[in-house]
Jmol script that loads the backbone (N, CA, C; Angstrom):
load data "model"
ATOM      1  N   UNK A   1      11.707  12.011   3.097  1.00  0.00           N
ATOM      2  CA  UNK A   1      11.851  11.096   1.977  1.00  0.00           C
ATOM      3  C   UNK A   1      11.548  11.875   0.703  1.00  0.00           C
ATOM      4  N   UNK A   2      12.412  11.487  -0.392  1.00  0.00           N
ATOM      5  CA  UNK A   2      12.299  12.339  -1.663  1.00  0.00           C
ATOM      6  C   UNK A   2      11.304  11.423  -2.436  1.00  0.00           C
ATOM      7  N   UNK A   3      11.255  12.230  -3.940  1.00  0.00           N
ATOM      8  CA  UNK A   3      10.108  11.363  -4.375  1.00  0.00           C
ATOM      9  C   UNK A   3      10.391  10.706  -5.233  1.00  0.00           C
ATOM     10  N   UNK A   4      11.884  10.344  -5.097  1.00  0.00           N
ATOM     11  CA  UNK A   4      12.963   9.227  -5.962  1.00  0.00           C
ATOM     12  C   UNK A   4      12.448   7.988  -5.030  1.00  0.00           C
ATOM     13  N   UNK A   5      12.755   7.964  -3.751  1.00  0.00           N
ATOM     14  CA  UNK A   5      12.870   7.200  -2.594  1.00  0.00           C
ATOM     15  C   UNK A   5      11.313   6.728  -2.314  1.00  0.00           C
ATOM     16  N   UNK A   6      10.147   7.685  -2.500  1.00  0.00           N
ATOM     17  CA  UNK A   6       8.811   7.218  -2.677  1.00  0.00           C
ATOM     18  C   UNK A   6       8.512   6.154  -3.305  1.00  0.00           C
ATOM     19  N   UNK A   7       9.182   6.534  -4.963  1.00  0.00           N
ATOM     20  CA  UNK A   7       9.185   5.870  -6.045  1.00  0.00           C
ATOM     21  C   UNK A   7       9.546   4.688  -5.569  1.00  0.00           C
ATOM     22  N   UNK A   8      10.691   4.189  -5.099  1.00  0.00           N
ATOM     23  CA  UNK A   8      11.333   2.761  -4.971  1.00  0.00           C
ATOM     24  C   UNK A   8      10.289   2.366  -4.212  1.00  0.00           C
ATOM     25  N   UNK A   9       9.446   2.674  -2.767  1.00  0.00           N
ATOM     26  CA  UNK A   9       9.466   2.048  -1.772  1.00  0.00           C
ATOM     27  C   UNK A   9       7.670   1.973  -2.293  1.00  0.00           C
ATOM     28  N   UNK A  10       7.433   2.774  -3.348  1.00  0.00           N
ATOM     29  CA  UNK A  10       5.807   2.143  -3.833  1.00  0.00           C
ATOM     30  C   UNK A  10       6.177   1.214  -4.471  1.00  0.00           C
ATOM     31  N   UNK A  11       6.654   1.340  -5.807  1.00  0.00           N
ATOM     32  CA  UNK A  11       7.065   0.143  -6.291  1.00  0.00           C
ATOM     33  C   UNK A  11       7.728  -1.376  -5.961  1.00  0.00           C
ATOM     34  N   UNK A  12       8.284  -1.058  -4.917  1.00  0.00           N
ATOM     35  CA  UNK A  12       8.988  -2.431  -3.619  1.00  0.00           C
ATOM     36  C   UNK A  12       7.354  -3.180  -3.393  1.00  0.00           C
ATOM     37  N   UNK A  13       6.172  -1.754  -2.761  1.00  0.00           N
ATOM     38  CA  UNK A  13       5.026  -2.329  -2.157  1.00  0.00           C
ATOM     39  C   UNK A  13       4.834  -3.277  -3.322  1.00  0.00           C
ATOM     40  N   UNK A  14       4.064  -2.953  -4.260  1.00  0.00           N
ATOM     41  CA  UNK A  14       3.585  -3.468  -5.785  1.00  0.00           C
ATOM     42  C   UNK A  14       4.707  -4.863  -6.090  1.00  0.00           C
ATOM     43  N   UNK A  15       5.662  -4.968  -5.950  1.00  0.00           N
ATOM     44  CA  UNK A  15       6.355  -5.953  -6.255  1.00  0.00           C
ATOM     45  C   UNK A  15       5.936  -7.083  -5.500  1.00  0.00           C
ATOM     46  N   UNK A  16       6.257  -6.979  -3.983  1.00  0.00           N
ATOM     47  CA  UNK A  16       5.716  -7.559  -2.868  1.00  0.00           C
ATOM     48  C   UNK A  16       4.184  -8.232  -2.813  1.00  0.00           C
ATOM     49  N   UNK A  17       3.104  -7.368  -3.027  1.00  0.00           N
ATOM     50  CA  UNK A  17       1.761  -7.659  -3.482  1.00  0.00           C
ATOM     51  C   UNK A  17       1.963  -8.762  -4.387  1.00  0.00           C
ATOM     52  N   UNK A  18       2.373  -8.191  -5.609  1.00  0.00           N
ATOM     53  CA  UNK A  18       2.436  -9.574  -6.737  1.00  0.00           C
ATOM     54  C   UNK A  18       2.780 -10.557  -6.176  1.00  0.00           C
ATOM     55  N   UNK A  19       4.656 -10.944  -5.563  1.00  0.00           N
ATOM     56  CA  UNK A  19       4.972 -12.101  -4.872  1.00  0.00           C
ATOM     57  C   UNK A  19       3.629 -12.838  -3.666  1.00  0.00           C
ATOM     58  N   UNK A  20       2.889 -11.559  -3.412  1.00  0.00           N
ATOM     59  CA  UNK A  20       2.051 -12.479  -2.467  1.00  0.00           C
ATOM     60  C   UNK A  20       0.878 -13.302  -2.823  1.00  0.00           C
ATOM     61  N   UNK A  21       0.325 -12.961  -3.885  1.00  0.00           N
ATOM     62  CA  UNK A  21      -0.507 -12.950  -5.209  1.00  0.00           C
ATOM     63  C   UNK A  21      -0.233 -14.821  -5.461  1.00  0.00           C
ATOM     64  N   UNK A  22       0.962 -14.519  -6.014  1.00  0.00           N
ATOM     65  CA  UNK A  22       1.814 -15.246  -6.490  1.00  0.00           C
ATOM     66  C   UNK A  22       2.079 -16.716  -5.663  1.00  0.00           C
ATOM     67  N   UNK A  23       1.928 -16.145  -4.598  1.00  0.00           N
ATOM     68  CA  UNK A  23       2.296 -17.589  -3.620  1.00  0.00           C
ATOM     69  C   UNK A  23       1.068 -17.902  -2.788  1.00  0.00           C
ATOM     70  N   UNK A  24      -0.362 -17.398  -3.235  1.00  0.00           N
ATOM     71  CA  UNK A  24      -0.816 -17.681  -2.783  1.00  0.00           C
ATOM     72  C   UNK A  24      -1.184 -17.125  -1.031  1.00  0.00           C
ATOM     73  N   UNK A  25      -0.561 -15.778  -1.232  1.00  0.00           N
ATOM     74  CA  UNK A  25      -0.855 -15.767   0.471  1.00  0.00           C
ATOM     75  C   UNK A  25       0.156 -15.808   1.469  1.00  0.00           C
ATOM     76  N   UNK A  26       0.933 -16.667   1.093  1.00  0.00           N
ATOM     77  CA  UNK A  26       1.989 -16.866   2.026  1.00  0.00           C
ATOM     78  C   UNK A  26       2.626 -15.990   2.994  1.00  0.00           C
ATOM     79  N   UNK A  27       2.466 -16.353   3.904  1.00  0.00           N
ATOM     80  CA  UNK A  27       2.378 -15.684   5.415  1.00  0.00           C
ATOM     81  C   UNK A  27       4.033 -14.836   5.394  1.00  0.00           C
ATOM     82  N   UNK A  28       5.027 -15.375   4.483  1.00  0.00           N
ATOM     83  CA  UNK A  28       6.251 -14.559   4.628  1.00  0.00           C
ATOM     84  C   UNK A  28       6.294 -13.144   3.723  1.00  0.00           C
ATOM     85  N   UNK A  29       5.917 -13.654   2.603  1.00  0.00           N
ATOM     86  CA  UNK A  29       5.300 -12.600   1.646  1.00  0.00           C
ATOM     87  C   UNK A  29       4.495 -11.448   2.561  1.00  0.00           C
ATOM     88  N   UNK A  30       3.243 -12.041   3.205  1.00  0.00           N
ATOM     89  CA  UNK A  30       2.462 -10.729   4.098  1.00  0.00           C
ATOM     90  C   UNK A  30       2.967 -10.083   4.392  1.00  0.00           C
ATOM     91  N   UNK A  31       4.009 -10.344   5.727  1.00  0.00           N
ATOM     92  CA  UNK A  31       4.625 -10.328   6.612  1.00  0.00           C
ATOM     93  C   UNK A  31       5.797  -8.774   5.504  1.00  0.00           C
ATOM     94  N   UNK A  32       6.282  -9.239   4.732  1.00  0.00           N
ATOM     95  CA  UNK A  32       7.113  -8.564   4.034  1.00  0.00           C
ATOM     96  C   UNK A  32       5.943  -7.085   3.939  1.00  0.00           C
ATOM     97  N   UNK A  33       5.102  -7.455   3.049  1.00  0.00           N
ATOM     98  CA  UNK A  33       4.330  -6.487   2.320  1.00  0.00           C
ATOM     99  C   UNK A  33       3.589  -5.722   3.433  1.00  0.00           C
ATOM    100  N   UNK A  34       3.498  -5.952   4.529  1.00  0.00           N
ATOM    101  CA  UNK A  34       3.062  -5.295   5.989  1.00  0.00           C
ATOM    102  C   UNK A  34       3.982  -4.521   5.963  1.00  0.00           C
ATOM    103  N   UNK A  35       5.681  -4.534   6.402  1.00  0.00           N
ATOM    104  CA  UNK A  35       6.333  -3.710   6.408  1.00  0.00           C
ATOM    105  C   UNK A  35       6.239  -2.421   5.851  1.00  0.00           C
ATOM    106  N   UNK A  36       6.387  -3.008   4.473  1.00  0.00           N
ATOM    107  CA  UNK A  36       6.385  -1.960   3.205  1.00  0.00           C
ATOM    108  C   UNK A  36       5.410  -1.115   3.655  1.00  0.00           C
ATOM    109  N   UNK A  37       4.115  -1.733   3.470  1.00  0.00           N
ATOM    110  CA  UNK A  37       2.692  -0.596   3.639  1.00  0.00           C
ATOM    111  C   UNK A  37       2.674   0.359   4.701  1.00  0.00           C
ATOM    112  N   UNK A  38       3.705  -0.246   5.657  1.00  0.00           N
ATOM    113  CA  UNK A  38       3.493   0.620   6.798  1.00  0.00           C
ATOM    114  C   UNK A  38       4.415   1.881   6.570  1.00  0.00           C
ATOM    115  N   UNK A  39       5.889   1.254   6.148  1.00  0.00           N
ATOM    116  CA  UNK A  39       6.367   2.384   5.543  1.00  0.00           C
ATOM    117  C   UNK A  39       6.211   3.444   4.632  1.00  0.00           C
ATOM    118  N   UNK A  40       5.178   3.002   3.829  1.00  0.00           N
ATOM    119  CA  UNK A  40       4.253   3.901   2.749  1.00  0.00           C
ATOM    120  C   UNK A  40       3.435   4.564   4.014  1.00  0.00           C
ATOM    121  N   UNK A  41       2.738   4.121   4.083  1.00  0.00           N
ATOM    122  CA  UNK A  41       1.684   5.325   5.283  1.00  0.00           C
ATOM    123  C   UNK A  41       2.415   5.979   6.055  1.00  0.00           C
ATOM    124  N   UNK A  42       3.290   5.619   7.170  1.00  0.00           N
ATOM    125  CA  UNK A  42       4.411   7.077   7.628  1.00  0.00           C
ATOM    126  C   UNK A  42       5.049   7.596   6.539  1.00  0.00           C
ATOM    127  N   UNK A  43       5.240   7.480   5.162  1.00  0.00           N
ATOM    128  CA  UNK A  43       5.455   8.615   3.691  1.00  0.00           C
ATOM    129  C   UNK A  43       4.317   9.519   3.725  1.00  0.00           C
ATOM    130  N   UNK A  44       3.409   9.033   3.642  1.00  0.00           N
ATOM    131  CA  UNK A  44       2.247  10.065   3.510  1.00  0.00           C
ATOM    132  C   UNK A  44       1.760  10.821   4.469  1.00  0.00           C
ATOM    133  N   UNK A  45       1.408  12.296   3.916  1.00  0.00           N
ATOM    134  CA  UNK A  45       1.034  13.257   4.989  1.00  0.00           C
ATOM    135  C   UNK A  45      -0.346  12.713   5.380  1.00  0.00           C
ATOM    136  N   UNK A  46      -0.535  13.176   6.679  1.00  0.00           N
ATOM    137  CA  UNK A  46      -1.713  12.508   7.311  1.00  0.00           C
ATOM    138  C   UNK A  46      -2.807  13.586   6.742  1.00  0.00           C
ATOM    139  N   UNK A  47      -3.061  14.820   6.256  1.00  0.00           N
ATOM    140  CA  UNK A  47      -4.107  14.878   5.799  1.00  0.00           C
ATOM    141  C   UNK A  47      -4.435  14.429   4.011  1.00  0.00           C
ATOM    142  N   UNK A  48      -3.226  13.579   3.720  1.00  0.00           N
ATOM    143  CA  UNK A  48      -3.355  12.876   2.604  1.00  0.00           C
ATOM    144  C   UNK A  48      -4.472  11.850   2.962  1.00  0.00           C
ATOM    145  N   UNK A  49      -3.752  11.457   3.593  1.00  0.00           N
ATOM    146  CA  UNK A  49      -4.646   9.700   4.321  1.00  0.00           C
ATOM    147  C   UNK A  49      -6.077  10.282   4.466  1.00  0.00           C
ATOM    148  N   UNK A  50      -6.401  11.767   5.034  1.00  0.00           N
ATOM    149  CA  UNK A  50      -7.525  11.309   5.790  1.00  0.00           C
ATOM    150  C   UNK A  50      -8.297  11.503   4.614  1.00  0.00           C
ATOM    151  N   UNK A  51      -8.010  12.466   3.607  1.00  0.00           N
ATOM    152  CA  UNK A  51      -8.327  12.446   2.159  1.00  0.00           C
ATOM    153  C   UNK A  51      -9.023  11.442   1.722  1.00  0.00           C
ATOM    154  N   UNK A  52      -8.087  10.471   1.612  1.00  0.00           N
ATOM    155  CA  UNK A  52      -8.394   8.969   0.703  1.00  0.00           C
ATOM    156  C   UNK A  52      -9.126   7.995   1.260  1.00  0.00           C
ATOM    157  N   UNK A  53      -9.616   8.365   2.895  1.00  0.00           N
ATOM    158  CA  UNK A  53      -9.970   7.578   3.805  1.00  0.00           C
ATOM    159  C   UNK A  53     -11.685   8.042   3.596  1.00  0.00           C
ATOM    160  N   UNK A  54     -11.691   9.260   3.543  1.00  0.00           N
ATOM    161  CA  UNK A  54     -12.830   9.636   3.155  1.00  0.00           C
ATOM    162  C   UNK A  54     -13.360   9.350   1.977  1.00  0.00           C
ATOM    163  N   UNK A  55     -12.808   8.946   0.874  1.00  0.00           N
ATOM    164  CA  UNK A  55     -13.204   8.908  -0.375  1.00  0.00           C
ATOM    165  C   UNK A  55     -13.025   7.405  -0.612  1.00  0.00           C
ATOM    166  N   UNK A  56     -12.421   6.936   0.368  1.00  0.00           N
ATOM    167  CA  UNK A  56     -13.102   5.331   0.143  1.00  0.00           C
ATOM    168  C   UNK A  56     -14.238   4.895   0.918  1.00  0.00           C
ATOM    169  N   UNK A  57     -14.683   5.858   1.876  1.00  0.00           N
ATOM    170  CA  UNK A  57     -15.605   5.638   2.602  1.00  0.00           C
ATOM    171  C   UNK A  57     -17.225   6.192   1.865  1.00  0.00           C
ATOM    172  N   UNK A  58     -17.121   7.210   0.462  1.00  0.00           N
ATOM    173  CA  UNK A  58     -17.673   7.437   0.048  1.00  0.00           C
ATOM    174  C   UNK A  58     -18.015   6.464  -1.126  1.00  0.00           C
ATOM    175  N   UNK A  59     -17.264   5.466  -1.830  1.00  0.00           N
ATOM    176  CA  UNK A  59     -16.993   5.036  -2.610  1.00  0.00           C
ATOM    177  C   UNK A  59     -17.344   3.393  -2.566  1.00  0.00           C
ATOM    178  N   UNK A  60     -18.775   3.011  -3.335  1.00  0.00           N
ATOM    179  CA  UNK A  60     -19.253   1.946  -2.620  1.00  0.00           C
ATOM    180  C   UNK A  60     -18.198   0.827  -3.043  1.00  0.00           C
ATOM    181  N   UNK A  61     -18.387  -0.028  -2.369  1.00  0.00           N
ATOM    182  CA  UNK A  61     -17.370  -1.061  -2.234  1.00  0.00           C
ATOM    183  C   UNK A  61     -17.150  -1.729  -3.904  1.00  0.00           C
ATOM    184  N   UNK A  62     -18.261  -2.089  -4.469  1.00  0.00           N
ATOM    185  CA  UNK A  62     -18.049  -2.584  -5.979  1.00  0.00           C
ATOM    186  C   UNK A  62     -17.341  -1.767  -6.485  1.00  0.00           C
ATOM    187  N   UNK A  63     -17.828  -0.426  -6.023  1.00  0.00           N
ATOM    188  CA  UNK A  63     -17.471   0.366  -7.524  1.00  0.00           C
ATOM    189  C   UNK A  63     -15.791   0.637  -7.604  1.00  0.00           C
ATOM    190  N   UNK A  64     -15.031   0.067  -6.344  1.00  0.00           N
ATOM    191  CA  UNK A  64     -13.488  -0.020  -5.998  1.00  0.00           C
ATOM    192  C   UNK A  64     -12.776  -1.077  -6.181  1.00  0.00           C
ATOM    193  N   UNK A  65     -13.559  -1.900  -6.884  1.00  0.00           N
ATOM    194  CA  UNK A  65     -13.366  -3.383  -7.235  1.00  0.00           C
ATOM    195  C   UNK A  65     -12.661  -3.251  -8.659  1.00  0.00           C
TER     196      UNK A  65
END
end "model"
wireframe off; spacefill off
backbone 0.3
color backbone group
């Protein structure tokens, strides 16, 4: 995946989020925005993830708020 194609499919996520935002939750919205996210995480290299996994694990919960 290029990082034209990144571009769309973060921004798709972010769109999706809002609509879910937006409706309150709504289980079709999730359901959508599950997809997406998942397709974002197989985009990313896995020692990206473990990166960010660590640094939210360092990162107390308020202060990510």
């Amino acid at each position: 995946m290029d990082v034209d194609e990144l571009e769309v499919l973060a921004a798709s996520a972010v769109l999706l989020y809002e609509d879910h935002l937006k409706s309150n939750g709504h289980i079709k919205t999730a359901l959508e925005l599950a997809k997406v996210m998942q397709m974002l995480k197989r985009t990313v290299s896995e020692e990206t993830m473990s990166m960010c996994k660590e640094f939210k694990c360092r990162v107390p919960a308020k202060a990510r708020s």
